[in-house]
C-alpha positions as CSV (number, residue, x, y, z in Angstrom):
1,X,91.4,124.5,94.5
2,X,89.2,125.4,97.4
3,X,86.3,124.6,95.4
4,X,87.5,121.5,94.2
5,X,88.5,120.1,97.4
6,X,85.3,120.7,99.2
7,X,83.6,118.9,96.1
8,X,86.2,115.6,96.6
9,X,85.8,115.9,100.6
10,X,82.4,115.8,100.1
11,X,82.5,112.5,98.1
12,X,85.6,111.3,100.3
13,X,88.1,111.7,97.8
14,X,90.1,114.4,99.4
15,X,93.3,112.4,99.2
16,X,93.0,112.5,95.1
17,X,93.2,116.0,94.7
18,X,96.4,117.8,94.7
19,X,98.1,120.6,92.5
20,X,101.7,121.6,92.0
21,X,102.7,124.8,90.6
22,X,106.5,124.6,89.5
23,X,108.2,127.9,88.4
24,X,108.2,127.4,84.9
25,X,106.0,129.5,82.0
26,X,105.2,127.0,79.3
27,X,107.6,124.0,80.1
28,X,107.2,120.7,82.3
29,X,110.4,120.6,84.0
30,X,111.3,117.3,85.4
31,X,110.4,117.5,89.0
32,X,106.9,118.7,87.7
33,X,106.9,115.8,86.3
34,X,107.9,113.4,88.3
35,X,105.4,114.8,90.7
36,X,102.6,114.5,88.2
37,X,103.5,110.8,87.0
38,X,103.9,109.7,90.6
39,X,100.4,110.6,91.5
40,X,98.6,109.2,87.7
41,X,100.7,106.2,89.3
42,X,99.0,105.9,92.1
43,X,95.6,106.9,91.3
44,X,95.1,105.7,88.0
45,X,97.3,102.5,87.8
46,X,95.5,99.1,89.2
């Protein structure tokens, strides 16, 4: 991630990057989820 981030901060998109690691192996449990769609959401949808 640190990589990353200085990579968007350097194009000024350092308010698109985030990650979320829920305690889960191989599943996508629903707050995972919720967290991922919001963001798509709000980064993706015009």
């Amino acid at each position: 991630m640190d990589a990353a981030r200085a990579i968007y901060k350097l194009h000024g998109s350092a308010g698109r990057l985030a990650a979320y690691y829920p305690s889960a192996k191989h599943s996508f449990p629903p707050d995972a989820r919720k967290k991922a769609y919001k963001f798509l959401d709000q980064h993706l949808k015009k």
